[in-house]
Every structure is written in structure tokens, then in C-alpha cells.
Backbone bond lengths (Angstrom), bond angles and torsions (degrees), N, CA, C in turn:
res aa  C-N    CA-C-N  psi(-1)  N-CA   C-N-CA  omega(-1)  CA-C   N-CA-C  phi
1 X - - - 1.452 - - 1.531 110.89 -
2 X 0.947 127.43 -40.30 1.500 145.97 -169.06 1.928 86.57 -70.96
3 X 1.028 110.33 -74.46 1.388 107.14 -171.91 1.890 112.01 -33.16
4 X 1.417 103.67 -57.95 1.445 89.08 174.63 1.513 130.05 -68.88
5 X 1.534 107.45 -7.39 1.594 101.37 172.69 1.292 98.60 -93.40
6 X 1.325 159.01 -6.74 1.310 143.94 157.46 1.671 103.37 -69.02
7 X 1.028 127.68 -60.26 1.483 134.94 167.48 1.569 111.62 -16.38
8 X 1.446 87.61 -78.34 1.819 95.56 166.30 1.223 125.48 -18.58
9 X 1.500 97.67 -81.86 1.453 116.36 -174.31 1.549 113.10 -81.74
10 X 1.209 117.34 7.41 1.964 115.78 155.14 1.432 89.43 -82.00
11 X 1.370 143.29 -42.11 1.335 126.33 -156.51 1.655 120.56 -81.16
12 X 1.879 106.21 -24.10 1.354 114.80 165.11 1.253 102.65 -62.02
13 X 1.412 127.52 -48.59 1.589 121.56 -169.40 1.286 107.54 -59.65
14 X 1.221 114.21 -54.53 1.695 118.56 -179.84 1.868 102.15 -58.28
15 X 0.583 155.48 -79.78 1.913 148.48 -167.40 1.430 88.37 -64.97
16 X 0.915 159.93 -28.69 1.818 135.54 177.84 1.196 103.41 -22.73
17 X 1.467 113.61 -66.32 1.438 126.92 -144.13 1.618 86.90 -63.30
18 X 0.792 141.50 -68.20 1.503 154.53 -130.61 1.470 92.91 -80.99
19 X 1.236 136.19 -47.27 1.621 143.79 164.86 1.100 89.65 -64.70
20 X 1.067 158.68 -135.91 1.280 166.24 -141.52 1.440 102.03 1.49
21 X 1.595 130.69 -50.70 1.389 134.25 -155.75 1.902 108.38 -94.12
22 X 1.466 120.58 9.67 1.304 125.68 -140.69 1.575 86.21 -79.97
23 X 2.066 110.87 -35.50 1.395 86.07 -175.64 1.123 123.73 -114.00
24 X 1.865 113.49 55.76 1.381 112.36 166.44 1.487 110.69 -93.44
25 X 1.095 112.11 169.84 1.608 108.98 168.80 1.917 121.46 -120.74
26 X 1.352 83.54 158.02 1.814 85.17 -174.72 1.183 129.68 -65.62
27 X 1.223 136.92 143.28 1.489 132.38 163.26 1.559 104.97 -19.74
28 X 1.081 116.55 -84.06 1.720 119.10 164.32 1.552 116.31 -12.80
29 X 1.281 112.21 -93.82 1.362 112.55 174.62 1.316 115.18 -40.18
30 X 1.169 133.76 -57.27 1.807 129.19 -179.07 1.674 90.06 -48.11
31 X 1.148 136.30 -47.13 1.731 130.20 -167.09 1.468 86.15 -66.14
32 X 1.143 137.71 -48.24 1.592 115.15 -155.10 1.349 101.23 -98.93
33 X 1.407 143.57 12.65 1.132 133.42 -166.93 1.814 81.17 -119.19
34 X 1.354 114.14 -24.94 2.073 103.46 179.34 1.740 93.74 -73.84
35 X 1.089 105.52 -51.56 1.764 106.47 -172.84 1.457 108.75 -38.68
36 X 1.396 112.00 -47.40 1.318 119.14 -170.53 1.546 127.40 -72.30
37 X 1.545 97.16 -36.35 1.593 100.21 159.68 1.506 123.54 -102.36
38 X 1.224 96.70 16.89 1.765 111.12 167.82 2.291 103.84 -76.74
39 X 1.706 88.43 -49.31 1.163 90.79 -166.79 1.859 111.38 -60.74
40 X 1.588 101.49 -34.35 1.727 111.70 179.13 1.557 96.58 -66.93
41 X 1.107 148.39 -40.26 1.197 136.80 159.96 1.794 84.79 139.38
42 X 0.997 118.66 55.05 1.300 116.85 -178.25 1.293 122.47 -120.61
43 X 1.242 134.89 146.55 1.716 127.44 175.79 1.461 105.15 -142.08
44 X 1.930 106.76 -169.57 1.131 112.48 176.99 1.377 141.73 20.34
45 X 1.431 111.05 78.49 1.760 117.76 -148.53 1.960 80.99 -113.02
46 X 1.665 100.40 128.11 1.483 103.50 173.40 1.642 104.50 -64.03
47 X 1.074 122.33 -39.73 1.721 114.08 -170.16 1.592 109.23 -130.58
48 X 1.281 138.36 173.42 1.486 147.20 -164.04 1.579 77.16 -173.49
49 X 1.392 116.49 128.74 1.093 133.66 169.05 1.755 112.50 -140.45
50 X 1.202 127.17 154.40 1.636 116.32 153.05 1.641 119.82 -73.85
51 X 1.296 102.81 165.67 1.623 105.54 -177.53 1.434 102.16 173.17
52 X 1.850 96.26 118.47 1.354 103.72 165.95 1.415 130.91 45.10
53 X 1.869 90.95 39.63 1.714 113.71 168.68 1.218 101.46 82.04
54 X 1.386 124.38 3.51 2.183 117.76 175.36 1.658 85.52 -145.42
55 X 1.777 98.44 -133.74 1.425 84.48 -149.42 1.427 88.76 -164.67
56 X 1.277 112.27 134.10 1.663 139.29 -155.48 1.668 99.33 -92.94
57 X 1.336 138.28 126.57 1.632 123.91 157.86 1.462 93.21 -112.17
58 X 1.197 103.37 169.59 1.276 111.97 -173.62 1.925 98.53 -153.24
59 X 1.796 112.54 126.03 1.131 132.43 168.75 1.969 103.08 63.68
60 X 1.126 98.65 58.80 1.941 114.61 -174.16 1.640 84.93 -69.75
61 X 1.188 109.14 170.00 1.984 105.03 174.81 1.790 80.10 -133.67
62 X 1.375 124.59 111.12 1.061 160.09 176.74 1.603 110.15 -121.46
63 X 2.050 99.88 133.94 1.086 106.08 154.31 1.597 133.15 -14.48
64 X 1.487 135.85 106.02 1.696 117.42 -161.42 1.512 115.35 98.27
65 X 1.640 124.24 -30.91 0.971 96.89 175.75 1.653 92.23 142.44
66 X 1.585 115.78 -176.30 1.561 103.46 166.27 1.330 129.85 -95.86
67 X 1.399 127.81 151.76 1.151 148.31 -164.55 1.462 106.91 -122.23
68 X 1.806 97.57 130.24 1.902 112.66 161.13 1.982 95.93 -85.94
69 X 0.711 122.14 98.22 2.021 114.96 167.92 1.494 94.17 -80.52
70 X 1.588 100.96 163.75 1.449 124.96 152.41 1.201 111.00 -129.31
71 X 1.136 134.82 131.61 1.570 135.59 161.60 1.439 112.41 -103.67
72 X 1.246 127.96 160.12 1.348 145.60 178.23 1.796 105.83 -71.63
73 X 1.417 103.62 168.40 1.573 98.25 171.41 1.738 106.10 -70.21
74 X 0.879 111.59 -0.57 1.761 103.28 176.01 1.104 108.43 -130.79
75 X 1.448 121.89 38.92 2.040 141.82 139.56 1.917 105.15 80.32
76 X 1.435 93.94 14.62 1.491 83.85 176.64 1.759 109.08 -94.38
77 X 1.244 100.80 152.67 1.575 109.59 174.80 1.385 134.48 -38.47
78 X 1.397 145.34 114.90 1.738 105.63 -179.61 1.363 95.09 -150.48
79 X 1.155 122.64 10.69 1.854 136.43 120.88 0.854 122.55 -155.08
80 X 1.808 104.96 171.03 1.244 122.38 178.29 1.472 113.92 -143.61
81 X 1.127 129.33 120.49 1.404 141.62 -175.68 1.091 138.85 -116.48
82 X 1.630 142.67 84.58 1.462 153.94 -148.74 1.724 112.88 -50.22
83 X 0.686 92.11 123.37 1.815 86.48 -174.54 1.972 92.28 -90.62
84 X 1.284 101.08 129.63 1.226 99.85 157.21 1.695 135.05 -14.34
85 X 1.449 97.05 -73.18 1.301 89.45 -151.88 1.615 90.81 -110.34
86 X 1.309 122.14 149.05 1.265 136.56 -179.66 1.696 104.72 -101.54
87 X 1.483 131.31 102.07 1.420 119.15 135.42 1.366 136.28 -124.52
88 X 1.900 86.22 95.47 1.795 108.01 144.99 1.213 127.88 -29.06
């Protein structure tokens, strides 16, 4: 019995790592998620994260001020939300 609860729990340890990393994004994707808020007129985003099958930015410095975006898994827009406070 003991054997399969060490088993077990070597195998949570072993996949942690791999869950843990689900919501970074790829070299790739970070290129198509700048393209995409390049084209909205957007730049310099503190974070690019995944989320809910697309992909979360957070504080974009956009025309107006900064922006949290979300894009879809295929980098199109499907909000955009003003962050309070602007520092330029």
C-alpha cells in the first residue's frame, strides 16, 4: 500500500512543473499577441499571460492611456478596459 502512495505522490511532483507553466505563453504567441496590439495602436504591455483558451494583457500603453486587452486564441480583441491610472 505504501508503495502506491509514494508512486502517487512522485507523480504529482513530477506534472507540477508542467501545470504550473500552462499560463505562460510562447515566443510565438507573445509575437502575435504584439502584432495584434501593434495593429489597435497599442504597445508596451507589462504582462502577456494565457487565459481561458486566448490570452490576457495587462496595462498595454495605448492611444488614451493604459489598457488590460483580452484577445481570443486567434489574437483578436474581445476587450478592452481603461485602467485608472496612467503612468507615462
Amino acid at each position: 500500500m505504501l508503495k502506491y502512495l509514494a508512486a502517487g505522490a512522485l507523480a504529482l511532483v513530477i506534472a507540477s512543473p508542467a501545470l504550473a507553466d500552462d499560463d505562460r505563453v510562447t515566443p510565438r504567441q507573445r509575437a502575435s499577441t504584439l502584432t495584434a496590439l501593434k495593429r489597435i495602436g497599442c504597445t508596451a504591455p507589462r504582462s502577456i499571460e494565457r487565459d481561458d483558451g486566448g490570452f490576457e494583457v495587462d496595462d498595454a500603453r495605448c492611444r488614451g492611456g493604459r489598457y488590460d486587452i483580452k484577445l481570443n486564441r486567434n489574437f483578436k480583441v474581445v476587450s478592452r478596459e481603461k485602467q485608472d491610472r496612467d503612468d507615462d
